[in-house]
C-alpha atoms as an extended CHARMM CRD file, in Angstrom:
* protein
*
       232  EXT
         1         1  UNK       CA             -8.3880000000      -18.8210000000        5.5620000000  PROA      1               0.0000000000
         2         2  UNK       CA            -10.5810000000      -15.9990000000        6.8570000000  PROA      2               0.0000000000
         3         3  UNK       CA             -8.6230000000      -13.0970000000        8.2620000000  PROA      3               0.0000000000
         4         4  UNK       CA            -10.1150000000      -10.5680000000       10.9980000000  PROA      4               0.0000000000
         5         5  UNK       CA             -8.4540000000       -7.2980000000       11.7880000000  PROA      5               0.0000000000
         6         6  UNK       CA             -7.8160000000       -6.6560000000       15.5810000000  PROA      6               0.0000000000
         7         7  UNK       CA             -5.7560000000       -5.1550000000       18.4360000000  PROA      7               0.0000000000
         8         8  UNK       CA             -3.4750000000       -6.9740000000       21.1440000000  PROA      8               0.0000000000
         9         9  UNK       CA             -4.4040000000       -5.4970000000       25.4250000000  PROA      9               0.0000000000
        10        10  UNK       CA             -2.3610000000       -7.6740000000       27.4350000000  PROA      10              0.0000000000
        11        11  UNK       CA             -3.2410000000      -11.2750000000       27.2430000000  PROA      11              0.0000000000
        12        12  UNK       CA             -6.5360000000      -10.9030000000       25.0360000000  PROA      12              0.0000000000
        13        13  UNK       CA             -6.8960000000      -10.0010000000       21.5730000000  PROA      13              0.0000000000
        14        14  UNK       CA            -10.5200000000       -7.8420000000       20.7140000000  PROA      14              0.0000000000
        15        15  UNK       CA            -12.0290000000       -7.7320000000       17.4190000000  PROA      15              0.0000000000
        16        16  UNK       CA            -11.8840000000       -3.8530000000       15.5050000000  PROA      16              0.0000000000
        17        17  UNK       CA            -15.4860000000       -2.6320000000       15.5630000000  PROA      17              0.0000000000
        18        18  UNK       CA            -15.9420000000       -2.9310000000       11.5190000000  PROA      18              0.0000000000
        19        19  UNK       CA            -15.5420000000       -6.8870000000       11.9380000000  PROA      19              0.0000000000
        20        20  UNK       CA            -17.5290000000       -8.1370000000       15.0580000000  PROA      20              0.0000000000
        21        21  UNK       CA            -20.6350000000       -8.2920000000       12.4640000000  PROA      21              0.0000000000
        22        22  UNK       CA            -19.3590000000      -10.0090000000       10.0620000000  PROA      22              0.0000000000
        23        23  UNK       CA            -17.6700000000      -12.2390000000       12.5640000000  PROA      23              0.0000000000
        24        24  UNK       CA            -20.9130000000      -12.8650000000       14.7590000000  PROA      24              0.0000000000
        25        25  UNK       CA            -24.0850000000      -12.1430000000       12.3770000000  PROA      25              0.0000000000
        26        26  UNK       CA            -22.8900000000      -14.0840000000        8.7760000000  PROA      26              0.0000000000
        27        27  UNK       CA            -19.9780000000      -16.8280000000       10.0690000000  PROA      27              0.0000000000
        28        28  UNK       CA            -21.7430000000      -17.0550000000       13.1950000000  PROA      28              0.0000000000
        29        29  UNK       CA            -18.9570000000      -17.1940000000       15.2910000000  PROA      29              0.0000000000
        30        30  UNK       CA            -19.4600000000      -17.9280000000       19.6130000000  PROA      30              0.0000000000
        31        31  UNK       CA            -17.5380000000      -18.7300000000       22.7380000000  PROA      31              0.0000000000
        32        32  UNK       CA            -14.7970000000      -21.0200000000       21.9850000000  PROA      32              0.0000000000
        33        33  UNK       CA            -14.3340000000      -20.6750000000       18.5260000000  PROA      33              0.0000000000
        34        34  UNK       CA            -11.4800000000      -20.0240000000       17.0830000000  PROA      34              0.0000000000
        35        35  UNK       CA            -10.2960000000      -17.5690000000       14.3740000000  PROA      35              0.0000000000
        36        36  UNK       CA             -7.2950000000      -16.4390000000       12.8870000000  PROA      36              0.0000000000
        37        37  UNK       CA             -6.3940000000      -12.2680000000       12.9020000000  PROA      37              0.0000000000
        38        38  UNK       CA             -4.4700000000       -9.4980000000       12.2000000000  PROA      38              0.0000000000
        39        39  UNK       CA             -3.3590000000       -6.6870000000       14.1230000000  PROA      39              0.0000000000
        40        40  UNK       CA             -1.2290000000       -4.3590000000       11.3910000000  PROA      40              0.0000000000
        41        41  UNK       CA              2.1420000000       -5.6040000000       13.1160000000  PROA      41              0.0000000000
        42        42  UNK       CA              3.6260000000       -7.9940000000       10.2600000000  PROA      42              0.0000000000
        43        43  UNK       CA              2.1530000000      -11.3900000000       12.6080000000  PROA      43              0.0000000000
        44        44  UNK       CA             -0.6290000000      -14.1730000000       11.8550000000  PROA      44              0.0000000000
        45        45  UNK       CA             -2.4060000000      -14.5710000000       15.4690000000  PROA      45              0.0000000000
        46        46  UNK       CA             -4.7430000000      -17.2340000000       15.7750000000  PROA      46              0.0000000000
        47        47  UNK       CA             -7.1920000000      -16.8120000000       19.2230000000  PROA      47              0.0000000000
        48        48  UNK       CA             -9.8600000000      -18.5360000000       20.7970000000  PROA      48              0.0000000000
        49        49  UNK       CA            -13.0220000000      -16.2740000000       21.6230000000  PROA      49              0.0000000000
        50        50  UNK       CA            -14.0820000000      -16.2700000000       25.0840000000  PROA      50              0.0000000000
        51        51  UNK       CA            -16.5110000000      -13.3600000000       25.0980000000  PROA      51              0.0000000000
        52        52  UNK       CA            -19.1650000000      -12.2600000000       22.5620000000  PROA      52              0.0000000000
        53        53  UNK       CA            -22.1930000000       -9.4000000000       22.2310000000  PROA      53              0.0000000000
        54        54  UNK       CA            -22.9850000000       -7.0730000000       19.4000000000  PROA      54              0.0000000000
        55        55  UNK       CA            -20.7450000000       -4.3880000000       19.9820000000  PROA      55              0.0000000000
        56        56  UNK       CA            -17.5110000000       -7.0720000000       21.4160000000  PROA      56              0.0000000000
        57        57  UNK       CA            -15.6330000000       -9.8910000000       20.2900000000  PROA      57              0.0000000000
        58        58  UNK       CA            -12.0140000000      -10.9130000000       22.2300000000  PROA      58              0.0000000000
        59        59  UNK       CA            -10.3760000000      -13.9910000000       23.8490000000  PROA      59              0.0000000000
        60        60  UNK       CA             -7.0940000000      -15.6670000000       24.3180000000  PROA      60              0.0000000000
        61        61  UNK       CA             -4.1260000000      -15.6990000000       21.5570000000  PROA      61              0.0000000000
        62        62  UNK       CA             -0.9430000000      -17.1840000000       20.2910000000  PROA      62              0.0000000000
        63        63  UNK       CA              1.2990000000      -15.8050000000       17.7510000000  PROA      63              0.0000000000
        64        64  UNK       CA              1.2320000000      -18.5540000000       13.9850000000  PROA      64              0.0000000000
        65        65  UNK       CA              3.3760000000      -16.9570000000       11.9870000000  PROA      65              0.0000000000
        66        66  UNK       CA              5.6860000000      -13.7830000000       12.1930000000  PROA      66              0.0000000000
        67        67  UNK       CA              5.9650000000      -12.1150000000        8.9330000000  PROA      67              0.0000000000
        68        68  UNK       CA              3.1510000000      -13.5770000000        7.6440000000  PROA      68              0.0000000000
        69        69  UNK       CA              2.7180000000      -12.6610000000        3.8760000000  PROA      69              0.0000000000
        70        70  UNK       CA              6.0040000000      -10.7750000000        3.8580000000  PROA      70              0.0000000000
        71        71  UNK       CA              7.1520000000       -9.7180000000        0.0610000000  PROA      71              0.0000000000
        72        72  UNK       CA             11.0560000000      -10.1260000000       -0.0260000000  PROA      72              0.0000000000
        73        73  UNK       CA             11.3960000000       -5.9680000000       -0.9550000000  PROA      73              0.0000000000
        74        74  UNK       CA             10.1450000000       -2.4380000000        0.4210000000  PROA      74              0.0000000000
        75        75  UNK       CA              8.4090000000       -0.6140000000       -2.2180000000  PROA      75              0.0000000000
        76        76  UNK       CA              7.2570000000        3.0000000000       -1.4080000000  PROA      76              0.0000000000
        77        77  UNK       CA              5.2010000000        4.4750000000       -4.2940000000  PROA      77              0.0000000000
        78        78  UNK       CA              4.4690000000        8.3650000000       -4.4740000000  PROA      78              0.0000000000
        79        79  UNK       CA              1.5570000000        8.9400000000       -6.7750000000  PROA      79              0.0000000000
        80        80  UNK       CA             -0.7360000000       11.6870000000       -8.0680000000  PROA      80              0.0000000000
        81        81  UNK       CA             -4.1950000000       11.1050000000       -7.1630000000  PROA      81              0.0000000000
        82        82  UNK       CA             -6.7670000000       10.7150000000       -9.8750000000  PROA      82              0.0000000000
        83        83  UNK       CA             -9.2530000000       13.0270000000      -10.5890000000  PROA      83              0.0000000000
        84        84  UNK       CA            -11.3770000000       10.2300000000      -10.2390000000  PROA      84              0.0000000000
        85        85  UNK       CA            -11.2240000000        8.6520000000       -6.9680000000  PROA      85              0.0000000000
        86        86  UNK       CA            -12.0480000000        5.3090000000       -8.2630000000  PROA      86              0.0000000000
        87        87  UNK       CA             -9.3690000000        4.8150000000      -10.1600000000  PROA      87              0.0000000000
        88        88  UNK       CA             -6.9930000000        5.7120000000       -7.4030000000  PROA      88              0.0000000000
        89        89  UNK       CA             -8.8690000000        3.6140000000       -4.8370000000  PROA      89              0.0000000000
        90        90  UNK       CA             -8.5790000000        0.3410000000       -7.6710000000  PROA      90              0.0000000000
        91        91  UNK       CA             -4.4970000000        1.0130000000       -7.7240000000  PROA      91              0.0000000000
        92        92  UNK       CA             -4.5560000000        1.2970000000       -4.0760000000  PROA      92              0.0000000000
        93        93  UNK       CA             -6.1410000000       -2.3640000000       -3.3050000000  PROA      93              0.0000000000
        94        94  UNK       CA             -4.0790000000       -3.9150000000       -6.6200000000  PROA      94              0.0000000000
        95        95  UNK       CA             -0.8730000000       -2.5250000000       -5.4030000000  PROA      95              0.0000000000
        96        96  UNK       CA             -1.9070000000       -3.6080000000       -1.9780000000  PROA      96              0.0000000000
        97        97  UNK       CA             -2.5150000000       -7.3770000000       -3.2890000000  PROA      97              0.0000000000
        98        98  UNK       CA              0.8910000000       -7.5400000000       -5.2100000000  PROA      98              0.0000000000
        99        99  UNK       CA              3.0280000000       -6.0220000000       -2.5360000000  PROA      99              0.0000000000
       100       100  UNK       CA              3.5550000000       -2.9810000000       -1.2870000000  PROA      100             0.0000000000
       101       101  UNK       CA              4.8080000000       -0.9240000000        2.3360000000  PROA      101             0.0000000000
       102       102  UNK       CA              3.4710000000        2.7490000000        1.4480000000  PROA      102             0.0000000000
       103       103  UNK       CA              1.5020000000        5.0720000000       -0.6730000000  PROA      103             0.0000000000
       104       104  UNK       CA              2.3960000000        8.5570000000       -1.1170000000  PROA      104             0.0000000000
       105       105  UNK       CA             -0.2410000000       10.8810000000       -2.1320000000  PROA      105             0.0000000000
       106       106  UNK       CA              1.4850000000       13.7370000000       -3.9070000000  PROA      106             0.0000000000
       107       107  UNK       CA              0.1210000000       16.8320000000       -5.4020000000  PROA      107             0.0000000000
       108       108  UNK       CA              1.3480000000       17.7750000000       -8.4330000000  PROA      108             0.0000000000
       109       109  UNK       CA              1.6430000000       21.3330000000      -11.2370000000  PROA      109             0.0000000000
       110       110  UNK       CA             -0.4740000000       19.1290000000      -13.3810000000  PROA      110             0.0000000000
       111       111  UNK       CA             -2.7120000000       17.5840000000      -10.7500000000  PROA      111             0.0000000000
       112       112  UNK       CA             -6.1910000000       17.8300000000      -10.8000000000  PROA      112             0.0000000000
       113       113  UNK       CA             -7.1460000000       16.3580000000       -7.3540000000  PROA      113             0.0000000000
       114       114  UNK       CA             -5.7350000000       18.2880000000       -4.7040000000  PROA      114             0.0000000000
       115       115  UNK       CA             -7.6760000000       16.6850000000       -1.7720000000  PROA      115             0.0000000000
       116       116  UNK       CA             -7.4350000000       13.1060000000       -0.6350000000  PROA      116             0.0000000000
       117       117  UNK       CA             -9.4610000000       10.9080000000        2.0310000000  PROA      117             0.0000000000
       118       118  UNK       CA             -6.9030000000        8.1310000000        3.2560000000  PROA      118             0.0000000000
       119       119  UNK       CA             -9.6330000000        7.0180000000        5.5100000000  PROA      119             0.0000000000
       120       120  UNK       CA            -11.1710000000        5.6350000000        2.9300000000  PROA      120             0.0000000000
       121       121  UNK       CA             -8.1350000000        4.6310000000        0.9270000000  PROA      121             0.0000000000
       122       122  UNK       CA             -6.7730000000        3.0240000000        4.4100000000  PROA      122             0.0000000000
       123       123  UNK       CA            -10.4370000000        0.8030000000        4.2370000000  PROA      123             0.0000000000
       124       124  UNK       CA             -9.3390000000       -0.3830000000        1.0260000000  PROA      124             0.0000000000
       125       125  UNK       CA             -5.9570000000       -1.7130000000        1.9310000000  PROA      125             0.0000000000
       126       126  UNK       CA             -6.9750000000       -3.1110000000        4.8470000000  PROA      126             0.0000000000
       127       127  UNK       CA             -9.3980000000       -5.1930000000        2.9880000000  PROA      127             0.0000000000
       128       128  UNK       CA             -6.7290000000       -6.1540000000        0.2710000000  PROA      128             0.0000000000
       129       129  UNK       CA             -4.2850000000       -6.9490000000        2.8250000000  PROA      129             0.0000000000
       130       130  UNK       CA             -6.9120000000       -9.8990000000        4.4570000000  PROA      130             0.0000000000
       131       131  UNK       CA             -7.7370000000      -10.6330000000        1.1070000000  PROA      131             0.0000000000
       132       132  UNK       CA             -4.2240000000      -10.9060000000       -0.1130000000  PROA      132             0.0000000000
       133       133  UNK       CA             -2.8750000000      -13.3560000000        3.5240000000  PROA      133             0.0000000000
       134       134  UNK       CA             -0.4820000000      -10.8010000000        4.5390000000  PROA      134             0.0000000000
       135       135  UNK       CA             -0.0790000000       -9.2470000000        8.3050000000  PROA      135             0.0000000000
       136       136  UNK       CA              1.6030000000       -5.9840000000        7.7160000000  PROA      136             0.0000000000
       137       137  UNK       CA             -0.5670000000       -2.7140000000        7.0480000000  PROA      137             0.0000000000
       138       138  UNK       CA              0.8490000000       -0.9530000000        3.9790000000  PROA      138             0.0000000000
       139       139  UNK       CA              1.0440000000        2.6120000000        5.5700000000  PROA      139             0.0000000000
       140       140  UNK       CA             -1.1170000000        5.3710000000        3.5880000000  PROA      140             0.0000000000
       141       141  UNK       CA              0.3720000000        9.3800000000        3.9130000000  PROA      141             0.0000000000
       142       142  UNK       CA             -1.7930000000       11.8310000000        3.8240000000  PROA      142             0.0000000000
       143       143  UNK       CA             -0.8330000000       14.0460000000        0.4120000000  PROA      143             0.0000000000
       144       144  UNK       CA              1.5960000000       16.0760000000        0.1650000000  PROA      144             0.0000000000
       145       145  UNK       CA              3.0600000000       18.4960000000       -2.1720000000  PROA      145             0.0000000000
       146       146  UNK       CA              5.8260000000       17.3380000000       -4.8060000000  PROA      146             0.0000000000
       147       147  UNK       CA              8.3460000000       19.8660000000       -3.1730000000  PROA      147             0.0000000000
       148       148  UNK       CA              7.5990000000       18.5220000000        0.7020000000  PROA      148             0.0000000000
       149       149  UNK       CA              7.9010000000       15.2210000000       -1.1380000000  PROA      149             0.0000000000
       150       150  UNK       CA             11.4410000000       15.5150000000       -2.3690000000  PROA      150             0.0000000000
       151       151  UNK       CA             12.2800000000       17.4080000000        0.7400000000  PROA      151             0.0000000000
       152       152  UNK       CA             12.4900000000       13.4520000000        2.2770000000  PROA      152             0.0000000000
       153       153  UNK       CA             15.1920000000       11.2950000000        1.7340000000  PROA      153             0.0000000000
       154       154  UNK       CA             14.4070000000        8.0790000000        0.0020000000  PROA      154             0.0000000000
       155       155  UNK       CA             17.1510000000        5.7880000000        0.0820000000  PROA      155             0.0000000000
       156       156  UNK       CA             16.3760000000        4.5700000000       -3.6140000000  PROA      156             0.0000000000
       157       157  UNK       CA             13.9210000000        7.1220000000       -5.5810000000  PROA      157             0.0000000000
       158       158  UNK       CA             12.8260000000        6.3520000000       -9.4650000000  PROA      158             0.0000000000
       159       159  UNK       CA             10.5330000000        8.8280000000      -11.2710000000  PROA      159             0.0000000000
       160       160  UNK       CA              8.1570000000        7.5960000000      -14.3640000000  PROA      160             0.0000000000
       161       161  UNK       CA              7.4390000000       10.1540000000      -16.9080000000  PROA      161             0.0000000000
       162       162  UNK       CA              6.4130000000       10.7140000000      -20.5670000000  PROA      162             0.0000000000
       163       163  UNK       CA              8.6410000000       13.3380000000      -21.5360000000  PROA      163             0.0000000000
       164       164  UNK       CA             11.5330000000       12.0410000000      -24.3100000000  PROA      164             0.0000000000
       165       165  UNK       CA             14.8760000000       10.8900000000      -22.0020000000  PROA      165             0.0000000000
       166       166  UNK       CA             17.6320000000        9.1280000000      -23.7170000000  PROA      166             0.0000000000
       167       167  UNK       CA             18.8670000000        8.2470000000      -20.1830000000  PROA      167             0.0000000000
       168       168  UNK       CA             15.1800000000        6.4490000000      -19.2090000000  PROA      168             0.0000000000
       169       169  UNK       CA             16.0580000000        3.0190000000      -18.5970000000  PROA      169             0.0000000000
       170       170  UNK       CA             13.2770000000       -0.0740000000      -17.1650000000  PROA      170             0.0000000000
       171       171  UNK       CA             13.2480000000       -0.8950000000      -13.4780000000  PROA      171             0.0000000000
       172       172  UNK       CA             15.0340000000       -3.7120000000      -13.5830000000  PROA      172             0.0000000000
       173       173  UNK       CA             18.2910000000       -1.4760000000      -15.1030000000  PROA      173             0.0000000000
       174       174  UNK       CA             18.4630000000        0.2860000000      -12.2910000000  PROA      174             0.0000000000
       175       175  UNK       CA             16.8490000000       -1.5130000000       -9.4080000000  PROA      175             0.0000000000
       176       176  UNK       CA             19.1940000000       -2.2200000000       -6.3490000000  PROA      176             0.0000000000
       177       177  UNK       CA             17.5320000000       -5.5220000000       -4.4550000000  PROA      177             0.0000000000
       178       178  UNK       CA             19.1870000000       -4.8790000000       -1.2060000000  PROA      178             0.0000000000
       179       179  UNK       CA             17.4910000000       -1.2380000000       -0.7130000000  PROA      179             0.0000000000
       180       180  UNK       CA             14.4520000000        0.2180000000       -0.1570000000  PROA      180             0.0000000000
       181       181  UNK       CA             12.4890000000        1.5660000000       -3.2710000000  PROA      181             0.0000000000
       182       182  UNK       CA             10.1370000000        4.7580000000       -4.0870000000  PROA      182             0.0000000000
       183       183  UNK       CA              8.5820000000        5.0270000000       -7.8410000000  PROA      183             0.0000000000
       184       184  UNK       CA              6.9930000000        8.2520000000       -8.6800000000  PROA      184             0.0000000000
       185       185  UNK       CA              4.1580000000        8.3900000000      -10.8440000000  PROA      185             0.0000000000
       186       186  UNK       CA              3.0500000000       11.6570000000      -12.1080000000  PROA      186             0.0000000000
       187       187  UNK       CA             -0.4670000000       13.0230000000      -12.4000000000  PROA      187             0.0000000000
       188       188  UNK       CA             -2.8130000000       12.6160000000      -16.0150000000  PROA      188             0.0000000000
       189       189  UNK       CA             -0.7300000000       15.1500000000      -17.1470000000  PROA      189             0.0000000000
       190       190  UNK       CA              2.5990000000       13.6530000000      -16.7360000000  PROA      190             0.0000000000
       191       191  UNK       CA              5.1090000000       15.9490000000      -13.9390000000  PROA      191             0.0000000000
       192       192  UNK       CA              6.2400000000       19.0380000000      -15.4220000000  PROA      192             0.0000000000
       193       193  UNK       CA              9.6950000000       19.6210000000      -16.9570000000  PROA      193             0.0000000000
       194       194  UNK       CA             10.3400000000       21.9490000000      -13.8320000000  PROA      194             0.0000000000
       195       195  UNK       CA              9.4540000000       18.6450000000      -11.6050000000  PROA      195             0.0000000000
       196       196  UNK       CA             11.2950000000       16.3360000000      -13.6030000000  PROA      196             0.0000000000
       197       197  UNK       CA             14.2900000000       18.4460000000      -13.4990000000  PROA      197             0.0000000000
       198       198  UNK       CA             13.8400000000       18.9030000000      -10.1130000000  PROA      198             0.0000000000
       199       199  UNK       CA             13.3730000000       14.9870000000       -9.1220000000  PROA      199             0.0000000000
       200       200  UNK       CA             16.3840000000       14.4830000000      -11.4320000000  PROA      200             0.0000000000
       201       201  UNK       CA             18.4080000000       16.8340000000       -9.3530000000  PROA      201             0.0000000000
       202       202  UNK       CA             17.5530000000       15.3110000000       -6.2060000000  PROA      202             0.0000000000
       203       203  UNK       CA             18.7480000000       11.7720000000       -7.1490000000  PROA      203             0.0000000000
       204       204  UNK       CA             15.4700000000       10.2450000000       -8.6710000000  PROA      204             0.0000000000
       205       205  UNK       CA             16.7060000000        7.9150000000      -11.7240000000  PROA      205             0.0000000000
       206       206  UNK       CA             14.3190000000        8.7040000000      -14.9220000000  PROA      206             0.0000000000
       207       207  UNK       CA             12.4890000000        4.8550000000      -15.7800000000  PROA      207             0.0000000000
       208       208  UNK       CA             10.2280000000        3.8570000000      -18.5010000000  PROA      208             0.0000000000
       209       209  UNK       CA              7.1040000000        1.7010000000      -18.0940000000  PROA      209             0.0000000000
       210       210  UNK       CA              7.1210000000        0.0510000000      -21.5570000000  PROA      210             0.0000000000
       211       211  UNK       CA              6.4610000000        1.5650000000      -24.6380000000  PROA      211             0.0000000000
       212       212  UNK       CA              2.6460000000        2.6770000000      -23.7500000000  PROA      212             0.0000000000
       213       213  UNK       CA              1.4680000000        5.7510000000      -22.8720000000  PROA      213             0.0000000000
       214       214  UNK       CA             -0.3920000000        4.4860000000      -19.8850000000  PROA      214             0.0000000000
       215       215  UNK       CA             -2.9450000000        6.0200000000      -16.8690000000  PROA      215             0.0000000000
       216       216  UNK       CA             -1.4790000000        7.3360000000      -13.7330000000  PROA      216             0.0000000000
       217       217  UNK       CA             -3.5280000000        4.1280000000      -11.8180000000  PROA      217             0.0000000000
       218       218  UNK       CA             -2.1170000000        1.8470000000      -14.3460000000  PROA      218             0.0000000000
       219       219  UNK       CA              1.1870000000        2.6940000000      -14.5170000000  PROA      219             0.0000000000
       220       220  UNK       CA              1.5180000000        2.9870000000      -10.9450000000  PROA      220             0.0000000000
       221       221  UNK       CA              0.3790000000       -1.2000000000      -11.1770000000  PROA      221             0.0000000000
       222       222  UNK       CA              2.9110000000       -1.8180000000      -13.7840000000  PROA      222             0.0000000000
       223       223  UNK       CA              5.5180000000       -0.2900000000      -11.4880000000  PROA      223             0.0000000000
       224       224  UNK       CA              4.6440000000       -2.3170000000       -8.6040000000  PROA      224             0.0000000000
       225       225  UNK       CA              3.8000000000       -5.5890000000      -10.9630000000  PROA      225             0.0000000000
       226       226  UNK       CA              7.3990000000       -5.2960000000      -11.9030000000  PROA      226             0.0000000000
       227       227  UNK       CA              9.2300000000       -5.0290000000       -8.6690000000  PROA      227             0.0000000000
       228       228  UNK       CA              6.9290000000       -7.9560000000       -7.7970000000  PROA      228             0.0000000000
       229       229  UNK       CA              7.8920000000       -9.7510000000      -10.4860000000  PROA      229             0.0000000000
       230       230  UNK       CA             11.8340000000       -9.3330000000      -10.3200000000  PROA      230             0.0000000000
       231       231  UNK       CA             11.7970000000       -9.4600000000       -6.4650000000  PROA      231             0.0000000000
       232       232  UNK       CA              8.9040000000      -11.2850000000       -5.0810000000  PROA      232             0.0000000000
């Protein structure tokens, strides 16, 4: 199935501007065709075009499928951005593929990117999310510190780090199905004690990853690969 990302005025749907090329130029798409889209809102539309130039594609719509693509779980994960903005930008479209509601940027003591463009990070999810046949956007912050961070409530918060904790324990020890989930992953050089003390404080359960010491992109994908393995 190919997916199109679009918005919803009244009775017609219209094509964003970043896929009327695609749409018109390489599958050659006219008046009366019809194509299946997304507008961020959870649904699978499918509409037939009725109007098409270079700069505008809309039509007529009906609703397929609400939920379409819906993972059984909401998974928030706050991470440290990667000095490297690949790396962050990879996690960002993997995590999008397996399942996930929101990405929390979160600057760190140890972090060595303080500066984040969820533009481009919102680009990336958007693709995954057509790739992936789902019809919700996963919603991208912009970054934060870690103190405005644990200054909001999460109902269920779980904090990954490398320091030695008797009382770590894997997700699936602790995990509660029925509510809604944040994972923190620290920056390359792990949270500080101070922030681990201070997560601890404020509710976050301490979790292991597995017995690797692993990147902040890849354990942030083992963290979601696991909730989307016990839950989806």
């Amino acid at each position: 199935m190919q997916l199109f990302y679009g918005h919803i005025e009244g009775t017609e749907f219209h094509l964003d501007a970043g896929e009327i090329q695609h749409c018109v130029k390489v599958l050659r798409k006219s008046v009366g065709d019809h194509i299946h889209f997304i507008t961020g809102d959870g649904a699978l539309y499918e509409g037939e075009i009725s109007f098409v130039s270079k700069s505008k594609v809309y039509g007529l719509f009906t609703e397929v499928e609400h939920e379409f693509g819906k993972v059984p779980y909401n998974l928030t994960v706050a991470i440290a951005p990667t000095k490297s903005m690949d790396r962050i930008e990879a996690f960002v479209e993997k995590a999008v593929e397996m399942g996930i509601s929101r990405i929390i940027p979160i600057i760190c003591e140890h972090s060595e990117r303080r500066t984040i463009k969820t533009d481009r990070l919102s680009k990336i999810a958007l693709s995954a999310t057509k790739q992936s046949l789902k019809g919700a956007l996963v919603h991208i912050d912009e970054a934060i510190s870690f103190q405005d961070f644990l200054a909001q409530k999460q109902e269920q918060l779980m904090i990954a780090h490398c320091e030695y904790d008797e009382t770590k324990k894997g997700i699936h020890e602790v995990l509660n199905p029925s509510r809604p989930l944040c994972i923190m992953i620290g920056p390359e050089g792990d949270f500080s004690p101070t922030e681990v003390l201070a997560a601890t404080s404020a509710g976050a359960k301490p979790i292991h990853l597995g017995s690797s010491r692993l990147r902040t992109e890849t354990a942030g994908l083992v963290a979601v690969a696991t909730v989307y393995h016990l839950l989806g």
